[in-house]
PAMARKOL-644919 format. One record per residue: residue in three letters; y, x, z of N, C-alpha, C, O, CB in turn. Coordinates in steps of 0.2 Angstrom, whole numbers, plus 5000, padded with zeros to 4 digits. Glycine has a CB too. Layout:
N
NODE	residuo	n.yy	n.xx	n.zz	ca.yy	ca.xx	ca.zz	c.yy	c.xx	c.zz	o.yy	o.xx	o.zz	cb.yy	cb.xx	cb.zz
NODE	ALA	Y	X	Z	Y	X	Z	Y	X	Z	Y	X	Z	Y	X	Z
...
END
This chain:
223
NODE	residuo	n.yy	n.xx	n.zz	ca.yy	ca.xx	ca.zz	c.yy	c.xx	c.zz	o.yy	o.xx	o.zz	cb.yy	cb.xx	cb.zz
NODE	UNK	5169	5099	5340	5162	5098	5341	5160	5091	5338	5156	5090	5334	5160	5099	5348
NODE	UNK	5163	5088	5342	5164	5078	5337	5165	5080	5332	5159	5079	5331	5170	5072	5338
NODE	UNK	5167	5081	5327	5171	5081	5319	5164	5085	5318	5161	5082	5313	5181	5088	5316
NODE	UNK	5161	5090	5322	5155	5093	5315	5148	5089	5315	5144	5089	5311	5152	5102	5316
NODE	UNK	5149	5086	5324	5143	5080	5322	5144	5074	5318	5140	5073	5313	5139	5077	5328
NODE	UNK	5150	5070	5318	5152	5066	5315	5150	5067	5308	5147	5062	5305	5158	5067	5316
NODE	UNK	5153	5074	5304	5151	5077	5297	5144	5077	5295	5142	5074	5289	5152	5084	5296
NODE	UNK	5140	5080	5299	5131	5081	5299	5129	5074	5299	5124	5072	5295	5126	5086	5308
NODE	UNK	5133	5068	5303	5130	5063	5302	5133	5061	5297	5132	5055	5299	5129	5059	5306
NODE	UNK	5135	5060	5293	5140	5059	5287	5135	5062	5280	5133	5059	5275	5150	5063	5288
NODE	UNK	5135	5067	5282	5130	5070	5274	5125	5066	5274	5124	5062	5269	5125	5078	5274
NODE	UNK	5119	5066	5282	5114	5063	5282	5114	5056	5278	5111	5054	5273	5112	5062	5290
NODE	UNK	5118	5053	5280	5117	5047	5279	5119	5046	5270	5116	5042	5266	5122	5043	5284
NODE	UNK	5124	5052	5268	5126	5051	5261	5118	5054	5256	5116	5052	5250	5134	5057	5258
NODE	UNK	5114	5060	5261	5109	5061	5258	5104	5055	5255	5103	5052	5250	5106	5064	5262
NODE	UNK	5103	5053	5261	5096	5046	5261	5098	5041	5255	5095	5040	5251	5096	5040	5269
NODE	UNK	5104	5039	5257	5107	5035	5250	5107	5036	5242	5106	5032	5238	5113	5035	5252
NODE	UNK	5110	5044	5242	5108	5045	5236	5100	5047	5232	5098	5045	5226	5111	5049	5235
NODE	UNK	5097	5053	5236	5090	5053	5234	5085	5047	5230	5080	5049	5227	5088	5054	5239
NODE	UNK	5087	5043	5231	5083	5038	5227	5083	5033	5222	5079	5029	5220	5081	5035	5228
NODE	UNK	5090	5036	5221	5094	5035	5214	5091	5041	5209	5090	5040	5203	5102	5036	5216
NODE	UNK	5091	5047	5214	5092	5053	5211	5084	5055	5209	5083	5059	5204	5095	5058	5218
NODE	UNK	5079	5052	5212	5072	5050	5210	5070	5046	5206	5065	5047	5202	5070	5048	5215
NODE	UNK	5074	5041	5207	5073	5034	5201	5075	5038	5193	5073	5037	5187	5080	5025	5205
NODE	UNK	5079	5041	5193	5082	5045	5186	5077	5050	5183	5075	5052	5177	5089	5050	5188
NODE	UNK	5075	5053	5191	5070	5059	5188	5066	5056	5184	5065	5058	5178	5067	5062	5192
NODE	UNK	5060	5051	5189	5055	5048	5185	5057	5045	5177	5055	5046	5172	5053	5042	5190
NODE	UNK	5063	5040	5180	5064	5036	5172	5064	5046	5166	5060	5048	5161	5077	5030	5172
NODE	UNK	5067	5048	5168	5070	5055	5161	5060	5057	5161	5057	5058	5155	5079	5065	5165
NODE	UNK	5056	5058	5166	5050	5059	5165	5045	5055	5161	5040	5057	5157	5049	5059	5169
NODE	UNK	5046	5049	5161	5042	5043	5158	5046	5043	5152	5042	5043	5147	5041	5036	5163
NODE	UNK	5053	5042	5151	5056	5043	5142	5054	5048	5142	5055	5048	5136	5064	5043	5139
NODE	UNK	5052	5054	5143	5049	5062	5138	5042	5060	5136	5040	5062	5131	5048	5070	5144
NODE	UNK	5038	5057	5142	5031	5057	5140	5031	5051	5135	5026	5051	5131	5027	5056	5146
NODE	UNK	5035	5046	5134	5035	5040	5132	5037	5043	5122	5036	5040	5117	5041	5034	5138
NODE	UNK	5041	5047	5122	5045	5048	5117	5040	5056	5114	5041	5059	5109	5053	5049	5120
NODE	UNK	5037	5055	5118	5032	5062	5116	5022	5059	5112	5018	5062	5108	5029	5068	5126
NODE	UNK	5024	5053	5115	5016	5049	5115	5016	5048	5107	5010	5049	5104	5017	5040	5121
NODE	UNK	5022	5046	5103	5023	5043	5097	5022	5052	5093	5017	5053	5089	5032	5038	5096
NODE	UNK	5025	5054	5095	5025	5060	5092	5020	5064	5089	5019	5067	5083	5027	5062	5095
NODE	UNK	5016	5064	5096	5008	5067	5093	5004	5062	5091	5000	5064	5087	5002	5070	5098
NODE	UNK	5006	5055	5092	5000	5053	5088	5002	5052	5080	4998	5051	5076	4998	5047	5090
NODE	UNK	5010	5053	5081	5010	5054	5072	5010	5059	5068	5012	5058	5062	5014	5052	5069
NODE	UNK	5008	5067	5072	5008	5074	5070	4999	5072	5070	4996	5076	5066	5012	5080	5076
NODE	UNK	4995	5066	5075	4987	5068	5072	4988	5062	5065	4983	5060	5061	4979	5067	5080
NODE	UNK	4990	5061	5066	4989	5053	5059	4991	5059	5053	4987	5060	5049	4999	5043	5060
NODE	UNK	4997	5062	5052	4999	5066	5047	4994	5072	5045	4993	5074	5040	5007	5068	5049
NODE	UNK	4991	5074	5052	4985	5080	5051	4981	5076	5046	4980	5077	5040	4981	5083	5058
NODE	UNK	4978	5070	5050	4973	5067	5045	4973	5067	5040	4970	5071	5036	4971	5062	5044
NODE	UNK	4979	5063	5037	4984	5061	5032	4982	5067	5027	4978	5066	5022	4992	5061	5034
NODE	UNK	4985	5073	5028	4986	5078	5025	4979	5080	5024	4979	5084	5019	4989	5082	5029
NODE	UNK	4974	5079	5026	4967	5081	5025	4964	5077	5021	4963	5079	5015	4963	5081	5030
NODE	UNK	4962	5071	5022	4957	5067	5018	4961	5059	5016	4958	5054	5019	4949	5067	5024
NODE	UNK	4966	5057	5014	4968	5051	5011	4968	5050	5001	4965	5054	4997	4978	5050	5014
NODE	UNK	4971	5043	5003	4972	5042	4996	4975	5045	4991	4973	5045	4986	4974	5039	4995
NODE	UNK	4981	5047	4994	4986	5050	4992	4984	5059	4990	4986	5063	4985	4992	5049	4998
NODE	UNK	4979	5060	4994	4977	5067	4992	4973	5068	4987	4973	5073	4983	4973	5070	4998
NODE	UNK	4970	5064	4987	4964	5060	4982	4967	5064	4975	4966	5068	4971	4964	5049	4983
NODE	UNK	4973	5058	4975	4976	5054	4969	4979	5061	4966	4979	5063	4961	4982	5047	4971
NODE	UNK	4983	5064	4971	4986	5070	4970	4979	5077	4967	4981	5081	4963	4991	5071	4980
NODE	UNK	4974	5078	4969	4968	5079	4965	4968	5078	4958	4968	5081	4953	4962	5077	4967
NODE	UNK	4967	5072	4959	4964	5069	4951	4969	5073	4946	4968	5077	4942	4965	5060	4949
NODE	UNK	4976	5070	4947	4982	5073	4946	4983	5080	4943	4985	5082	4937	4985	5074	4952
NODE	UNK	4980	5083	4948	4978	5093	4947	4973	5091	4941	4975	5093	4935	4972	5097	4955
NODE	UNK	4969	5090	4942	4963	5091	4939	4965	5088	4929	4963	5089	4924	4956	5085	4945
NODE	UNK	4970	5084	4930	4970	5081	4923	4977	5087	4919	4977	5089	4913	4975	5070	4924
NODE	UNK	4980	5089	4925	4986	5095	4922	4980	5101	4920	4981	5104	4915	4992	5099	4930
NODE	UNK	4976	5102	4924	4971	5108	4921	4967	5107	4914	4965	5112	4910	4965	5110	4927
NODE	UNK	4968	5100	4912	4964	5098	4905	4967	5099	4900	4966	5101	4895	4961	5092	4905
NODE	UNK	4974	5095	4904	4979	5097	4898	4980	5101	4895	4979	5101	4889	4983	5097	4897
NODE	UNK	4982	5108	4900	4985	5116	4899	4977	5117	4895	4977	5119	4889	4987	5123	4908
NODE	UNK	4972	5116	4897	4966	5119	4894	4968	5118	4887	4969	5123	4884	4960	5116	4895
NODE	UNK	4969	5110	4883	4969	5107	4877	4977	5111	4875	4977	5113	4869	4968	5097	4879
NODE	UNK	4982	5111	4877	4987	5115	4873	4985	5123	4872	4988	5125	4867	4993	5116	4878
NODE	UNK	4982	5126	4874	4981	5133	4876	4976	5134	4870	4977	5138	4865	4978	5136	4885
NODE	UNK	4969	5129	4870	4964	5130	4866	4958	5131	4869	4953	5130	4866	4965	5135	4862
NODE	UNK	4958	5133	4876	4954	5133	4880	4950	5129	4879	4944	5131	4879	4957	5133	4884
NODE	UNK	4950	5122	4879	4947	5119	4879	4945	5112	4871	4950	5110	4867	4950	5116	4886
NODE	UNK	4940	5112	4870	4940	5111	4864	4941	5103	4864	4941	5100	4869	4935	5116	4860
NODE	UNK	4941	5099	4860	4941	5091	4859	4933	5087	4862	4933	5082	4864	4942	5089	4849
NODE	UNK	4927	5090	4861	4922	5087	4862	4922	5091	4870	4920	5087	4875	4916	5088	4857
NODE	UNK	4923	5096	4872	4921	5100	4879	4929	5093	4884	4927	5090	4890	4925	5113	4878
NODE	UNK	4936	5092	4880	4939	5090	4884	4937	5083	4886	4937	5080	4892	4944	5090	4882
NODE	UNK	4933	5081	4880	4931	5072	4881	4925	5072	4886	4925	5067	4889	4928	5067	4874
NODE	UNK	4922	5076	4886	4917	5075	4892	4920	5076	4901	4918	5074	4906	4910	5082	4891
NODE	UNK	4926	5080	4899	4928	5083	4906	4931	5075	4908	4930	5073	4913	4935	5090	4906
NODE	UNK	4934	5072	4902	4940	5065	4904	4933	5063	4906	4932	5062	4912	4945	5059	4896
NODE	UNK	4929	5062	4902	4926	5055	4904	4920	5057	4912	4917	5052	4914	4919	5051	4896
NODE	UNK	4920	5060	4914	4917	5062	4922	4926	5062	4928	4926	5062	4934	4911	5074	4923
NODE	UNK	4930	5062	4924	4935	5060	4927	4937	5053	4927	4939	5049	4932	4941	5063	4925
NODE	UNK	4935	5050	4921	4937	5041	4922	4929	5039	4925	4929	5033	4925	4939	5036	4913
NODE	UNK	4923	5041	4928	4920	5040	4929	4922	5038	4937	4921	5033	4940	4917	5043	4926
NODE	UNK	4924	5044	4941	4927	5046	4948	4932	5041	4949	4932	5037	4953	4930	5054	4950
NODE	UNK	4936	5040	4944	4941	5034	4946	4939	5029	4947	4940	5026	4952	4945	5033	4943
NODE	UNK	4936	5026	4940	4933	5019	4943	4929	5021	4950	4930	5017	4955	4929	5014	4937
NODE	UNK	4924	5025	4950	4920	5024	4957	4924	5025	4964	4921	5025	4970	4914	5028	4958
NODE	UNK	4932	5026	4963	4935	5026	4968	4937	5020	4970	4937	5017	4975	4939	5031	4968
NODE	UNK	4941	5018	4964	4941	5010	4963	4935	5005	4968	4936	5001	4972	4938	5009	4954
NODE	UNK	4929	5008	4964	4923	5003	4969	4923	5004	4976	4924	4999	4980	4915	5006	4966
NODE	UNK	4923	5010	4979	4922	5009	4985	4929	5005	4987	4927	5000	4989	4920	5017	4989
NODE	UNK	4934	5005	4987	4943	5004	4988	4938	4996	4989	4935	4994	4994	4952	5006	4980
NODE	UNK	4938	4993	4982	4934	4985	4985	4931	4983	4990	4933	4978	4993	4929	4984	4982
NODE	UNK	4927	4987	4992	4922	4986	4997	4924	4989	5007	4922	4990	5012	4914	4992	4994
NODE	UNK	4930	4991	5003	4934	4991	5011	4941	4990	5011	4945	4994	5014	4932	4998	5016
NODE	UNK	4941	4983	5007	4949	4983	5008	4954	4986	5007	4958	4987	5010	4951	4983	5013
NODE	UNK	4954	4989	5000	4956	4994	4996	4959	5001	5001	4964	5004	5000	4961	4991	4992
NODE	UNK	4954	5002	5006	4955	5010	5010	4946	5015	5007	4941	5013	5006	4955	5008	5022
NODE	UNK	4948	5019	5006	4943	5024	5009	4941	5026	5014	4945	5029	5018	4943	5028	5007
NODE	UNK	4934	5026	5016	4930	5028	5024	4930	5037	5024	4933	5040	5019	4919	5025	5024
NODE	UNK	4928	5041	5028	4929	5048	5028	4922	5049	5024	4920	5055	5023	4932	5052	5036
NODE	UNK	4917	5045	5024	4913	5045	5019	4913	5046	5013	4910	5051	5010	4911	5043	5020
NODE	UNK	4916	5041	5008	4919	5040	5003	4925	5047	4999	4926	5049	4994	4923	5033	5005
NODE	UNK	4926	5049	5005	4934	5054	5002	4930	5060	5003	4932	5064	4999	4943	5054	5008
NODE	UNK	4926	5061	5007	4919	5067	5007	4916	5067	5002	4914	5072	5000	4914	5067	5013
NODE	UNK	4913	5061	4998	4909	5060	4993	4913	5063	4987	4913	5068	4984	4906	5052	4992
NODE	UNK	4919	5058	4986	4924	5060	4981	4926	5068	4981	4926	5072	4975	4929	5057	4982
NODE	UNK	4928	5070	4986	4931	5080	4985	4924	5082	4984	4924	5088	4982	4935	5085	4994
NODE	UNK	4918	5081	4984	4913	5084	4982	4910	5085	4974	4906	5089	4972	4910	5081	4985
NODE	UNK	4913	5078	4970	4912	5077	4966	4917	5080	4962	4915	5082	4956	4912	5073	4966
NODE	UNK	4923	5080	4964	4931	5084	4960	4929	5092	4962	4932	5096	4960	4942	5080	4966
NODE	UNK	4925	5094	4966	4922	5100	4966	4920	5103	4961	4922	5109	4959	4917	5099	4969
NODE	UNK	4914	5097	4959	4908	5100	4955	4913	5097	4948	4911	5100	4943	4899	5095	4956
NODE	UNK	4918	5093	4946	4922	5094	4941	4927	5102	4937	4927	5105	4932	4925	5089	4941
NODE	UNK	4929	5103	4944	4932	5107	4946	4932	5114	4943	4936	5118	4940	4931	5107	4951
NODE	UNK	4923	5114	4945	4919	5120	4942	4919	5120	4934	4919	5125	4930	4912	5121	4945
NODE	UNK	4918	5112	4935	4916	5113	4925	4921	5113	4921	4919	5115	4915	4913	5106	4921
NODE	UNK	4927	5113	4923	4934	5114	4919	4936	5120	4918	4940	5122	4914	4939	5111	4922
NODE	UNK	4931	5125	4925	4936	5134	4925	4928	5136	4917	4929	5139	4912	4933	5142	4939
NODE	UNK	4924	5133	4919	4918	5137	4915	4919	5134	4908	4917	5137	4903	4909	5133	4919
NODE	UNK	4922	5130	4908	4924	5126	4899	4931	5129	4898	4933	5130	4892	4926	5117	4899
NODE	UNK	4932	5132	4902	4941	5134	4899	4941	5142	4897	4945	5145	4895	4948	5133	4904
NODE	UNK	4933	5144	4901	4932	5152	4900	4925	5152	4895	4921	5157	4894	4930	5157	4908
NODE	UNK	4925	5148	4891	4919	5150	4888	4920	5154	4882	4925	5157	4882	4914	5144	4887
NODE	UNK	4917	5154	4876	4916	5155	4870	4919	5151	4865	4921	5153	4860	4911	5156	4868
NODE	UNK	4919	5144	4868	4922	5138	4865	4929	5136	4863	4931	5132	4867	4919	5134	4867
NODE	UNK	4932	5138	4857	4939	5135	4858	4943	5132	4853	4941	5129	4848	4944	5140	4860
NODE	UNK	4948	5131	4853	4949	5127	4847	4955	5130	4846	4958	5133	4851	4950	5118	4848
NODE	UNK	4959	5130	4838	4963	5137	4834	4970	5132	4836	4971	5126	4834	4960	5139	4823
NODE	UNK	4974	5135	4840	4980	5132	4840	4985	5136	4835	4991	5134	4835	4982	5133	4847
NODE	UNK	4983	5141	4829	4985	5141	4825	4984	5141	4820	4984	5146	4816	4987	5144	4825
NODE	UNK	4981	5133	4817	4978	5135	4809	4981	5135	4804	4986	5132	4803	4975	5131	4807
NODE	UNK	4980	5138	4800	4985	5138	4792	4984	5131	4788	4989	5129	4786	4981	5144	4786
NODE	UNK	4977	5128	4787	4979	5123	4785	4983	5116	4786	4986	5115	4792	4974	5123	4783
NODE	UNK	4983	5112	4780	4986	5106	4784	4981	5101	4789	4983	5098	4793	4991	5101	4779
NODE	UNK	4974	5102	4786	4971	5097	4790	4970	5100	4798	4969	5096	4802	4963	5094	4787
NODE	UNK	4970	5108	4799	4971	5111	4803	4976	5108	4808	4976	5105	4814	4971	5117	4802
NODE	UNK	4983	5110	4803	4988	5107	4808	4989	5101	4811	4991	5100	4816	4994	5107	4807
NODE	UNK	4986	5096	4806	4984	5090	4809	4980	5089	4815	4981	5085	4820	4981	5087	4805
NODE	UNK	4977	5091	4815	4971	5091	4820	4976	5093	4828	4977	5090	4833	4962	5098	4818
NODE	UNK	4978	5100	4825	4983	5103	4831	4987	5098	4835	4986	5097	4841	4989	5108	4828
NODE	UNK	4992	5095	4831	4997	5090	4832	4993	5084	4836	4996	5082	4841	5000	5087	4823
NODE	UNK	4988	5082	4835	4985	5076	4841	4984	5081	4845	4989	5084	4846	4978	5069	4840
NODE	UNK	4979	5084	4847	4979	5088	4852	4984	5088	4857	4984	5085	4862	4978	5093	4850
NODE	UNK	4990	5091	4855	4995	5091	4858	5000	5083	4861	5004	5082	4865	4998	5096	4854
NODE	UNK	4997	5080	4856	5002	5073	4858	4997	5068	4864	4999	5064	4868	5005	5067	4849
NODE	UNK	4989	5070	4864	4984	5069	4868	4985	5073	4876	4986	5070	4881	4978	5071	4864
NODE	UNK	4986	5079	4874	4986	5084	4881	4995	5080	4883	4995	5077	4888	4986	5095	4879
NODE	UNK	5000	5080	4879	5006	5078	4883	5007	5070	4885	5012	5068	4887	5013	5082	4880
NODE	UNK	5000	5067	4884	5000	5060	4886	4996	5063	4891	4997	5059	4896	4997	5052	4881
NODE	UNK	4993	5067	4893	4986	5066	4900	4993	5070	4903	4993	5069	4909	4976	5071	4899
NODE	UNK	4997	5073	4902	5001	5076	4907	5005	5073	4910	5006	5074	4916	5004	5080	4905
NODE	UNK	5009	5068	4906	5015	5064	4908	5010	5057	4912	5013	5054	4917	5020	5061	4900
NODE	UNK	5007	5057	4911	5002	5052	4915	5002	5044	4909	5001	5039	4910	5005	5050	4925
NODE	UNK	5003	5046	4905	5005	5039	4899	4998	5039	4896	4998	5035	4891	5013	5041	4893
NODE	UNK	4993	5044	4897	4986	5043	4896	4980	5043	4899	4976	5047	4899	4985	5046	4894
NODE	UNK	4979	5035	4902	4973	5037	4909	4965	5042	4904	4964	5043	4899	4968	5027	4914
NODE	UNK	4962	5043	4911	4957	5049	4910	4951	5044	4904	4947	5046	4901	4952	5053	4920
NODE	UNK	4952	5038	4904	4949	5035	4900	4951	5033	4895	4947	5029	4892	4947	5031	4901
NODE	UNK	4957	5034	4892	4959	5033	4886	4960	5040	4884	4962	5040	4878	4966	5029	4885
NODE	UNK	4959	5045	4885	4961	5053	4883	4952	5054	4882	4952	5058	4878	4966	5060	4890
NODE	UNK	4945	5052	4885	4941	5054	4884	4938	5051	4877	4934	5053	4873	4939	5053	4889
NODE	UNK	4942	5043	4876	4940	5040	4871	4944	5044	4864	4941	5043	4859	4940	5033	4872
NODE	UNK	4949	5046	4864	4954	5049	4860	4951	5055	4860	4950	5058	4855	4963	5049	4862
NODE	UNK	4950	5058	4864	4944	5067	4863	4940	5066	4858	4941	5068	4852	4938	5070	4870
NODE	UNK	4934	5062	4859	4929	5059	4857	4929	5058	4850	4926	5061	4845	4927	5054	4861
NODE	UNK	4934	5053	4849	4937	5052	4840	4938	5057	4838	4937	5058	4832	4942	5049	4837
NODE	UNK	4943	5063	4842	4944	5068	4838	4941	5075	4836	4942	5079	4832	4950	5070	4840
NODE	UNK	4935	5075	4843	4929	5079	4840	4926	5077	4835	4924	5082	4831	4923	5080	4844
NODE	UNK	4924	5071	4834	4920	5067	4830	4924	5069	4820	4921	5070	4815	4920	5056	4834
NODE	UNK	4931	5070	4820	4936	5073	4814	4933	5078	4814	4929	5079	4809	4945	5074	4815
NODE	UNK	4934	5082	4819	4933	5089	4819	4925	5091	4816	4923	5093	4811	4934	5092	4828
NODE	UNK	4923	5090	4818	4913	5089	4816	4914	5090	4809	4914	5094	4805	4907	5081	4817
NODE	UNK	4915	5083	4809	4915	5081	4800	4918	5085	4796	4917	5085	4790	4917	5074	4799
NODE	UNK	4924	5088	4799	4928	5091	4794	4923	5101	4793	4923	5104	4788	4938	5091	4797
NODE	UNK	4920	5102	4797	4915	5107	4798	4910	5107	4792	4908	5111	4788	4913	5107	4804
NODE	UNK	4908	5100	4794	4901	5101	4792	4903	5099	4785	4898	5100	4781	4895	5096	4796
NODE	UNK	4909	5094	4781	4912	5097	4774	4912	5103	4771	4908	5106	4767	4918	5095	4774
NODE	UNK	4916	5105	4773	4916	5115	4775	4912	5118	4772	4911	5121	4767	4916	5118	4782
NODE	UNK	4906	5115	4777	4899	5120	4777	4896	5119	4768	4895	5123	4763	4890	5115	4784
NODE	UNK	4896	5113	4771	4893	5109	4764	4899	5112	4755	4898	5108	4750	4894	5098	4767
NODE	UNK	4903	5116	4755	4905	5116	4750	4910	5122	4751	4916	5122	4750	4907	5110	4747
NODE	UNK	4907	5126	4753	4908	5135	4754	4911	5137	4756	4912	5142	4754	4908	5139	4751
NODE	UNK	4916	5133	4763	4921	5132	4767	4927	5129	4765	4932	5130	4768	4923	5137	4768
NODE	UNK	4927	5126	4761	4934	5123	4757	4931	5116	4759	4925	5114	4761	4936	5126	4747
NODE	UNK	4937	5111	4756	4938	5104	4758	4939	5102	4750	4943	5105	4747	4945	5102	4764
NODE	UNK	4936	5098	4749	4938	5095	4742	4946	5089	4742	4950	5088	4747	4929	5088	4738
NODE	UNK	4946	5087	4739	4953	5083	4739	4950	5077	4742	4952	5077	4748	4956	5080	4730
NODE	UNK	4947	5072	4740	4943	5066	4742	4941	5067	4748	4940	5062	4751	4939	5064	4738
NODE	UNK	4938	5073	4752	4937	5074	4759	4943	5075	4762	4944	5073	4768	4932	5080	4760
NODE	UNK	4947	5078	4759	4955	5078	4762	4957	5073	4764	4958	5072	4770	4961	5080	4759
NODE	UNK	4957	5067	4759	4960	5061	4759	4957	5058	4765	4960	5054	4769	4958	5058	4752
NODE	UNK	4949	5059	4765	4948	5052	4769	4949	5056	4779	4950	5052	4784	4937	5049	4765
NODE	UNK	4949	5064	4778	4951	5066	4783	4957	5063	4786	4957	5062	4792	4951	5071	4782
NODE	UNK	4962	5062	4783	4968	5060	4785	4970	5054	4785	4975	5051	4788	4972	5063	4783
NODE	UNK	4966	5050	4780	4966	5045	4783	4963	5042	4789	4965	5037	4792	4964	5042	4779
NODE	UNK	4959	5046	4793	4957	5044	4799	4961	5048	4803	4961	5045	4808	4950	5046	4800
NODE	UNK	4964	5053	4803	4967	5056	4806	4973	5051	4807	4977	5053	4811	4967	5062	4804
NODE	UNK	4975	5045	4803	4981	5041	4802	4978	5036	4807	4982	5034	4811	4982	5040	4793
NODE	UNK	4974	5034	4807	4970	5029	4811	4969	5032	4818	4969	5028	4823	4963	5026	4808
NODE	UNK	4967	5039	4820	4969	5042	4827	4976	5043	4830	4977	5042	4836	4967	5047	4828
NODE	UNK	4981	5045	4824	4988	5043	4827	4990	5038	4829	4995	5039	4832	4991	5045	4825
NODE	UNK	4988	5030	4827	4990	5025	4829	4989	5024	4835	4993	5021	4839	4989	5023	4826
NODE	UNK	4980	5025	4835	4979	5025	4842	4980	5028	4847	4979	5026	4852	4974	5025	4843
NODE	UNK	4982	5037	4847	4987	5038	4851	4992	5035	4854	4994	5034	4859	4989	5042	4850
NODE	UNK	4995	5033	4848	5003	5031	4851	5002	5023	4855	5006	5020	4859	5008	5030	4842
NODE	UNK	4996	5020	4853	4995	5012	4855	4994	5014	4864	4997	5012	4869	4987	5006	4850
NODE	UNK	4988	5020	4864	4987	5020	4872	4991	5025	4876	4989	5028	4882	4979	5021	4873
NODE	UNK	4996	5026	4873	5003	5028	4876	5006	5025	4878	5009	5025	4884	5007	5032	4873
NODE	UNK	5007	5022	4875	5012	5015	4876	5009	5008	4880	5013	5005	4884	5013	5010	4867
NODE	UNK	5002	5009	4880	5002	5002	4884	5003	4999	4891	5003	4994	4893	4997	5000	4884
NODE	UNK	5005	5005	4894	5008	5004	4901	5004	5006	4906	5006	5006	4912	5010	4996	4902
NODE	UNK	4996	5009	4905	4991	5010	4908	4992	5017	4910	4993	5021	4906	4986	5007	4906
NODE	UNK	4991	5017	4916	4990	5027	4920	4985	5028	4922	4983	5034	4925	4996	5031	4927
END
């Protein structure tokens, strides 16, 4: 009978002693879960945002949007004066992304990045409606001033691809090469579809002076 009260007070007392040890752990492993959980959501809501409306989303748009001009401009889809208008409402959005970045410490507000997807919107639309229209340009011509014409095209589209052409050097390189394209038409018109020698000449000589300028605003180091 001694030995089992002896025992009963023997637990008792080993109880009391450990319980608050045994408490003190619980809490700690509770406060490290919530403590280690706290980081967590807030960098699953930082990443939600992130994933919605940043720079990076932005940048990753334009991006899109310059790959769709290209494939237009390889395919034919899109013709040299239709692509230069598309570049230049794209180098337009950039520098005004540029602007707002100035005016707050090079971040954008969720205002700014709402204004912008609104605008990459309304380009968006103008690139599906230009690449479906009537308007295209012959990615297989017989002639040579044709193939010429072909050949920048393509070395224009695979500088806006590789990114070795910002949207303002591919709208000003469109622009000159609509401006070939015209003139070599309205030669055409003017002498019953055919190109005299001396219109050849001076076609390719300009066309000698757009290849240089491709190749200079490839090269300059600007994206």
């Amino acid at each position: 009978m001694r030995s089992e009260i002896k025992f009963a007070l023997l637990s008792a007392a080993l109880a009391a002693f450990t319980l608050p040890g045994v408490a003190q752990s619980t809490n700690a492993s509770a406060q490290g879960s919530a403590s280690a959980s706290t980081p967590v959501a807030q960098g699953s809501a930082s990443a939600s945002a992130n994933g919605q409306v940043t720079g990076q989303t932005i940048q990753q748009r334009q991006e899109n949007q310059q790959d769709r001009i290209a494939n237009g401009v390889k395919s034919g889809e899109l013709t040299a004066g239709e692509a230069a208008k598309l570049e230049t409402k794209e180098s337009k959005l950039n520098q005004e992304e540029r602007d707002m970045r100035k005016l707050d410490n090079g971040h954008l507000t969720a205002a700014d990045k709402a204004a912008l997807n609104q605008q990459q919107n309304k380009l968006s639309n103008q690139i599906y409606a230009d690449k479906h229209n009537a308007a295209t340009q012959n990615t297989n011509p017989k002639s040579e001033v044709g193939k010429r014409a072909e050949n920048q095209q393509d070395r224009i589209a695979n500088g806006v691809q590789s990114g070795q052409l910002s949207a303002r050097e591919a709208a000003r390189l469109e622009k000159n090469q609509a401006r070939i394209n015209q003139q070599v038409r309205a030669d055409r018109q003017a002498n019953g579809g055919k190109l005299s020698a001396s219109e050849k000449a001076q076609v390719n000589r300009e066309q000698n002076q757009q290849s240089h300028q491709i190749y200079r605003a490839k090269h300059d180091g600007r994206r």
